[in-house]
N, C-alpha and C positions, 0 to 999 in steps of 0.2 A: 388635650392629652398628647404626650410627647412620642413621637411615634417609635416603636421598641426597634433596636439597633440587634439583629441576629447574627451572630459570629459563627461564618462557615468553619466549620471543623477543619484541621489542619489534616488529615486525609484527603477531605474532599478537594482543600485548594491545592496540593500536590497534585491529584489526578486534572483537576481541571488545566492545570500551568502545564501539565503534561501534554492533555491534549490539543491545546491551544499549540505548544510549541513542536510537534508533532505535525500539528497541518502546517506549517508554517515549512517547515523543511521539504514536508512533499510535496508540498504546491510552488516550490522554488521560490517562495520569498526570501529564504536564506540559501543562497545558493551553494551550490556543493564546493567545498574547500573554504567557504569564509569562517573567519572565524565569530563563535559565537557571540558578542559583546554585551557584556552582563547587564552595565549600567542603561545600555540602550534597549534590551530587552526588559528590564526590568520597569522601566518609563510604559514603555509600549505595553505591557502588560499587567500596570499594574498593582508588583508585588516587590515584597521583599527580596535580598537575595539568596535567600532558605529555600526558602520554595522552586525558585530557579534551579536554584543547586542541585537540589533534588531532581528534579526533570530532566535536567543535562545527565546524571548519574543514569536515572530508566534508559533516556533513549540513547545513552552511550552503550547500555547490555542491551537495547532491541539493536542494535548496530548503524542506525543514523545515524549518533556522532562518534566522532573519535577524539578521545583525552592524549592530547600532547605533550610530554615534559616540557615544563618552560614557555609553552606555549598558546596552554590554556582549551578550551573542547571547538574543535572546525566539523562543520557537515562533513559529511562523508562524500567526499568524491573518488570514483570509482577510475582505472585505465581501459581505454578500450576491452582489450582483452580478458579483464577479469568481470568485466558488466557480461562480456559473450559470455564465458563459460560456467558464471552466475545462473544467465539464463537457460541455458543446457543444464546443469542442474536443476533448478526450479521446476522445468518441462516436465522431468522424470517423478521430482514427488505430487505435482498437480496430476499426473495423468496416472501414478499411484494411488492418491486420493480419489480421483472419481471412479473407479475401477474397485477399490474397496468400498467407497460411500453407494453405489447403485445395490450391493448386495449386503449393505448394513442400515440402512439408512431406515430410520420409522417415518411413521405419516405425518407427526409433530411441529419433526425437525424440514422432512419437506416440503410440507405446508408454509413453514418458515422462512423456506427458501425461494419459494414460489411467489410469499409477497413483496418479498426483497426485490425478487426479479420485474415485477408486478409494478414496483414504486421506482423501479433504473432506470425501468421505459420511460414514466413518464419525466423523471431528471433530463433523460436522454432527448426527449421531444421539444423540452425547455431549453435544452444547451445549459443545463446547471450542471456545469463539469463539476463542479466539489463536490453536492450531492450523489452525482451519478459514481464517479471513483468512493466517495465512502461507501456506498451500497453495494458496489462491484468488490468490492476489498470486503467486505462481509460476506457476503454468497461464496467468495472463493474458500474463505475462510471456514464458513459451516460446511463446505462441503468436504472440507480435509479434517475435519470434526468428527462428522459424521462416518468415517472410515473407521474410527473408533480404535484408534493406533496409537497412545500418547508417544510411542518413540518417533514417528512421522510426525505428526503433531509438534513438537520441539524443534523436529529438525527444519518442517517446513517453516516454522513462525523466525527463523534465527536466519535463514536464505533469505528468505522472501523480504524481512527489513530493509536488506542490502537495493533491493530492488523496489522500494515504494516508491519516490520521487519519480524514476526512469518511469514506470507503469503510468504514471496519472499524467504527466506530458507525454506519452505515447499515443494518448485518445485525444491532443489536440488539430489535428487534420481533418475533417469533414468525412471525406470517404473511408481514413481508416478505419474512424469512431463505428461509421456505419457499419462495416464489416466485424468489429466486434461485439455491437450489439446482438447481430444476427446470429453471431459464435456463440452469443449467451442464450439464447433464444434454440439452439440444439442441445444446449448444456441441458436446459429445465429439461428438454424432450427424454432428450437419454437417460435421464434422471430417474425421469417419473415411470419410463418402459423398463428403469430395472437390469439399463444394458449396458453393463460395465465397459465392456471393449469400444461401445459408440463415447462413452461419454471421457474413457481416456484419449482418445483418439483425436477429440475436438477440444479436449484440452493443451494437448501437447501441439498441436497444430494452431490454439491462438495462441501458446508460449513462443513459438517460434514467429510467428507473426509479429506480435510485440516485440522481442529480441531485432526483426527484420527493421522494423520504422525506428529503434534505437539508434540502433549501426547507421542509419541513412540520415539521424540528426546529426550522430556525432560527424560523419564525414563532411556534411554540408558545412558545423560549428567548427572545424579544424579548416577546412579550405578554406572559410570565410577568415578565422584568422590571419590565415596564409597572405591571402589576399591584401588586407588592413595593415600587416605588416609594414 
């Protein structure tokens, strides 16, 4: 019997091409400024160039890429300056959202949240940086959710694009990783105690932290330049 041939819906292969090229941009396989190149993504991936198109189109409105006239969609690379005060924004609706999430939040959602945090340890104790940033980028997520604010909600998902890439190479250092785990690890606390001011507090505190090991890649990546010159 000939074995039945199942044709993924053309939804689902959109979301899938999305999220495949989605980790690809954060995890710096495409680095920030190249540009996208259809035919070679399309190999690599795959697929048609419908379906690409379509995923360049998403993660051009989540803000990963940006459409060029003439010159077709390049990663989003950031200037010093505007990754800082990116980050400085971001601090403020993270530590908005946990501050509204400790005194909105049900048991459901932080149950939810608590396995998330539950399953990052253990990514974390594997050194499975993918895993561990997909489940950190979740939890961060539920919990500006859980604030239960769609105008926060919009605002943080449209910032925070700008900064996925920057965020998942920020955890590759050993000791920083460790100190952000531990940052998560007060999050769950302040969380489940219900204490809005502990859990804004520790959030705008790892934003700055993260913002801090950004700055200190790019200065090390621009001297090294320098240098090579």
């Amino acid at each position: 019997m000939a074995a039945e041939i199942i044709a993924i819906p053309r939804a689902a292969l959109h979301e899938q091409v999305t999220h495949r090229l989605r980790q690809m941009l954060v995890e710096g396989r495409i680095a920030p400024g190249a540009k996208l190149n259809e035919r070679e993504l399309c190999e690599e991936l795959s697929v048609s160039r419908t379906p690409l198109r379509e995923a360049i189109k998403t993660l051009a409105a989540e803000g990963l890429v940006e459409l060029l006239p003439n010159r077709g969609a390049i990663a989003l690379q950031l200037g010093e300056a505007d990754i800082l005060n990116t980050f400085e924004v971001m601090a403020g609706l993270e530590g908005l959202s946990g501050e509204l999430a400790a005194q909105r939040i049900g048991e459901d959602a932080l149950n939810e949240i608590k396995a998330m945090h539950f399953e990052m340890k253990a990514a974390y104790t594997r050194r499975d940086l993918s895993n561990y940033y997909r489940l950190n980028a979740a939890i961060h997520r539920a919990i500006n959710e859980a604030a239960n604010n769609p105008v926060l909600t919009a605002t943080y998902n449209q910032v925070n694009a700008r900064l996925q890439a920057l965020r998942f190479r920020s955890n590759q250092d050993g000791e920083k990783w460790a100190r952000a785990m531990a940052e998560h690890d007060q999050m769950v606390a302040a969380l489940e105690a219900r204490d809005g001011a502990a859990l804004r507090a520790v959030l705008v505190a790892h934003l700055g932290h993260k913002r801090d090991v950004v700055a200190e890649q790019l200065r090390a990546a621009a001297a090294s330049s320098q240098t090579s010159a």
